[in-house]
C-alpha positions, 0 to 999 in steps of 0.5 A: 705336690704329693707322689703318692699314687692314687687307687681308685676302685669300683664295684660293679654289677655288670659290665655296662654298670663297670664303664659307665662308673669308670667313665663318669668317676675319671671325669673327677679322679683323672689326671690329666697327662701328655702323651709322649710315646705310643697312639696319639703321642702329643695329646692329652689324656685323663688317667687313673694312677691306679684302676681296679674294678670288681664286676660280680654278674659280667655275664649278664646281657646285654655286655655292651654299654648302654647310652640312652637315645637323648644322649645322642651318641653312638655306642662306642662299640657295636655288636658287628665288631664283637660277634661280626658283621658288615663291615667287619672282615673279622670279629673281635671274638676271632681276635681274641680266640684264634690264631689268625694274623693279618699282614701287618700285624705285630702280634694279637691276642688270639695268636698270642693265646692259642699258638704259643710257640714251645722254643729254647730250653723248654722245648729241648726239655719237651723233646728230651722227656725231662718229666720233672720239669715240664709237664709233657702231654700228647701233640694231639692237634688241638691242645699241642701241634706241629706248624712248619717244624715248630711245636705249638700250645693253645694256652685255652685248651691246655688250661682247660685240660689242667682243670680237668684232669688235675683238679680245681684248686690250682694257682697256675693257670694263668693266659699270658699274653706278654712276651720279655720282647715286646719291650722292643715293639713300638705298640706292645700288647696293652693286655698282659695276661688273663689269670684264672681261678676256680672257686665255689665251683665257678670259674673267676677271671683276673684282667691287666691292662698295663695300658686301657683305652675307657671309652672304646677299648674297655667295653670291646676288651671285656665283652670279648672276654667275657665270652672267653671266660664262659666258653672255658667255664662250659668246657670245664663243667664250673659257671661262670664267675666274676671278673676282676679287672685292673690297669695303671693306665686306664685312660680317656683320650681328649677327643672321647672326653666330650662324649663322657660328658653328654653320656654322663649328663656333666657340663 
């Protein structure tokens, strides 16, 4: 059996047309994998080795994919769960761009992003005024704050701020969400980082997932992304740019590979 691994890449014009090329093409170019640790440990999956994925126009509507009324199948995400409704006490969107955490929450992505706490080395340089090695700005509420002594950076607002101030041609900014740590938790964020460029005046998202559920999780993920994305384009000035995704471990569960089935029109 060879070891290479195997790249699968995809082209797409939405994010719709993204999942339902990734969905249709796993069903030939998935491996088949056992889980062994992490949710649904002891079943099986179809896994990409290696996923990468362009969408040129993500901003287009609608974001959500499309599953025609004969497929008989519910869309693996409602609009409630992006934008909030009945039934959801928060909304995807508040997950992911704000700072709230409910009881029993290791981590989400909101907190991650925007309360990123300034500790150790760095924050003793901060306080020091050690100006050739951090770049110290105004605690001004919004971009840096103050919670219970801790001293606190909304990683939205302050890449924002960069491009503003400095200019566009920046390799730096960079959403990051992983943390050396979280080796230690039993569910570590499946999203590490969001990196940013700005180019041709538009601002371009780069996406990984070191793990990706397909079938619900992608269309979630990006819907509220892609909000993200606009939301720091309009604050910065630029349009809105493309969006490359990537994960070494996009996967669909068993349960959800039946569902790829009817939606793909396959046997």
């Amino acid at each position: 059996m060879s070891s290479a691994l195997s790249m699968h890449r995809i082209e797409a014009r939405d994010l719709p047309d993204l999942w339902f090329q990734a969905v249709y093409d796993i069903l030939d170019y998935g491996r088949r994998f056992v889980i062994d640790r992490g949710s649904y440990a002891g079943q099986t999956r179809l896994e990409y080795d290696y996923f990468t994925g362009r969408v040129k126009f993500p901003g287009t509507r609608p974001l959500l994919p499309d599953i025609p009324p004969a497929c008989g199948i519910p869309n693996p995400v409602e609009e409630a769960y992006i934008y909030g409704g009945p039934g959801y006490e928060r909304s995807y969107i508040e997950y992911l761009m704000t700072g709230e955490k409910a009881p029993g929450e290791s981590y989400t992505y909101g907190e991650r992003l925007t309360k990123a706490p300034l500790d150790g080395e760095k924050r003793a340089w901060w306080n020091e005024g050690q100006r050739e090695i951090v770049d110290i700005r105004d605690v001004d509420g919004h971009m840096v704050f103050e919670d219970n002594g801790g001293l606190y950076l909304n990683q939205i607002e302050w890449i924002i701020d960069t491009y503003k101030r400095f200019g566009r041609r920046n390799n730096q900014m960079v959403l990051q969400v992983a943390h050396p740590s979280d080796l230690v938790l039993l569910d570590p964020p499946c999203l590490r980082h969001i990196d940013t460029r700005i180019q041709d005046d538009a601002l371009h998202f780069f996406v990984y997932f070191r793990s990706w559920d397909l079938w619900g999780g992608m269309p979630a993920n990006l819907a509220g992304i892609q909000n993200l994305k606009e939301y720091m384009a309009d604050q910065i000035g630029v349009a809105d740019g493309e969006m490359i995704v990537e994960s070494k471990g996009l996967h669909l569960y068993g349960y959800a590979e039946n569902l790829a089935k009817l939606r793909c029109l396959r046997d």
